[in-house]
N, C-alpha and C positions, 0 to 999 in steps of 0.2 A: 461712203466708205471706200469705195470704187475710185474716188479719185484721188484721197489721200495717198492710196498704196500706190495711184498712177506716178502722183508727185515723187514719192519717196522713192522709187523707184529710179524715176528721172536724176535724179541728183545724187543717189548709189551712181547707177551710170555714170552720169559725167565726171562722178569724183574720181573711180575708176578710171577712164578715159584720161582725165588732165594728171592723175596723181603717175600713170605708164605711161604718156605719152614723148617723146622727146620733140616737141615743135619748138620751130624754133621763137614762139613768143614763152616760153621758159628761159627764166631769167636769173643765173644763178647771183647770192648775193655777195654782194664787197664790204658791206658793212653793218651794223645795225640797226638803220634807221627806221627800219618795220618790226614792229614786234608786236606780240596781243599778250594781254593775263587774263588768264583761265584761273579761275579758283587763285589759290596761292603758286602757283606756276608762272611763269613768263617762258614767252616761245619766243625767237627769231625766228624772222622769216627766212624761208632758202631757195624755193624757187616758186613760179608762178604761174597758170595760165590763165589767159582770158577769153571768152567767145561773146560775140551779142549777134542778135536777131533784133531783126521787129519787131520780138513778143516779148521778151527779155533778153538781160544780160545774166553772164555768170562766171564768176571768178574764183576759183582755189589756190587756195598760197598753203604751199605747206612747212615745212621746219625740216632743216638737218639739224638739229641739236641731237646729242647721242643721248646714249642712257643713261642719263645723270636726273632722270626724275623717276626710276621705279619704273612700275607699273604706269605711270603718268607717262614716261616717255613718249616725244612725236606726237604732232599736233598737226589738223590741217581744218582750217577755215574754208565754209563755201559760203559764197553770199552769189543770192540771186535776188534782182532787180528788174522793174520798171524802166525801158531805154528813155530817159528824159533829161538826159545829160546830167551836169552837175548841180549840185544843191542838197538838202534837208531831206531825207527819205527818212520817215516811219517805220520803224521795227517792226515786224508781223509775222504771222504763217508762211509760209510758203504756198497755201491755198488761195489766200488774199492775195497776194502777189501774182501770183498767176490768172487770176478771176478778176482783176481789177486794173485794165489797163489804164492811159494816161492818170496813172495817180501817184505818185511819188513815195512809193515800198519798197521794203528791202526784207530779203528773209536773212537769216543768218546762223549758221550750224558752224559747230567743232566738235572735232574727231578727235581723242583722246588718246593714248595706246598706243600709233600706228609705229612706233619704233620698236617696238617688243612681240615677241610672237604669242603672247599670253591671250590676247584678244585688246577689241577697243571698241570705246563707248560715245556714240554721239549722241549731242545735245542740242538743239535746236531751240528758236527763237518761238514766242508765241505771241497773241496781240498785247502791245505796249504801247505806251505813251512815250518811248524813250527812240533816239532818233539817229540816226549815223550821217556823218557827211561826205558825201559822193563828189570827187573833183576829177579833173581832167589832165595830165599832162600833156607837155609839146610835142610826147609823142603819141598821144592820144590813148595812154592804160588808165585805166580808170584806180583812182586809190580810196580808200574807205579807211575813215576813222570812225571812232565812237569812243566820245572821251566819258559819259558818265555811263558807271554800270548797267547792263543790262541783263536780265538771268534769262539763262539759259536753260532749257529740264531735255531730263533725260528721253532721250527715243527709242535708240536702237542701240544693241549691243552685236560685237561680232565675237567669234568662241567664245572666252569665258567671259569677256568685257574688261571693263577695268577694276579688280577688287577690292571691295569700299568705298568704289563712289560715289558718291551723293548724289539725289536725286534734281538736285539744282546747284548752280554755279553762275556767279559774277564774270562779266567780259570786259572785258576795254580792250578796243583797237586802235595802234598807234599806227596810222600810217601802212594802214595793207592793202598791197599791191602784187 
């Protein structure tokens, strides 16, 4: 239990960190060619960070879309990974992911909410047979798709959360970087 809260923890953190931080591997966007759906939502992507270590990588793309989904408003994707460069990564925990190095894992959360001051609601990956593909650009950012659905359940809420939503949600990622 001791290490789940450690995990979750960690990735509050970093989301925190990459979601204020101004470095300059944030990356505002030009056009639309990253996007993810969430439930019956679709996000743009609008800006980016990425870190890697030895132990993992980790990447948050979040969304300028304004408030034109409610309470849905503002979206940000973390996916954290196994450094094994590009290729087929397995959906999973974040525990897996972390406890299982040289294996080709990817955990993968969205934040819900974050454009609205009402609160918001993450939802996180758990063990699946469904897989994402990890590549590499010429300048070496790492992009992650995931063309068939993968569900998503709820974990954490912040103040009130998002109200009415569900306890599970379909993902597909186009192209997030």
């Amino acid at each position: 239990m001791k290490k789940i809260a450690l995990i979750t923890a960690i990735c509050l953190f970093v989301f925190s960190v990459f979601s204020c931080s101004k470095k300059k591997d944030t990356t505002p966007v030009t056009n639309s060619d990253s996007n993810w759906k969430f439930g019956a939502y679709t996000y743009n992507r609008g800006a980016s960070s990425q870190t890697s270590s030895s132990a993992f990588n980790v990447m948050v793309v979040t969304t300028t879309d304004g408030a034109d989904k409610g309470a849905y408003s503002g979206s940000a994707l973390i996916f954290t990974w196994n450094p094994l460069g590009a290729g087929k990564y397995t959906i999973t925990t974040s525990t897996l992911v972390l406890n299982s190095p040289g294996t080709k894992l990817i955990n993968v959360q969205c934040q819900i909410g974050t454009a609205v001051n009402t609160g918001s609601t993450r939802y996180d990956s758990g063990s699946t047979t469904a897989t994402a593909d990890v590549t590499v650009d010429a300048s070496g950012k790492y992009h992650v798709t995931i063309t068939q659905p993968v569900v998503l359940t709820k974990t954490l809420t912040t103040g009130t959360g998002v109200q009415g939503a569900a306890d599970t949600y379909p993902l597909t990622v186009n192209n997030g970087y």
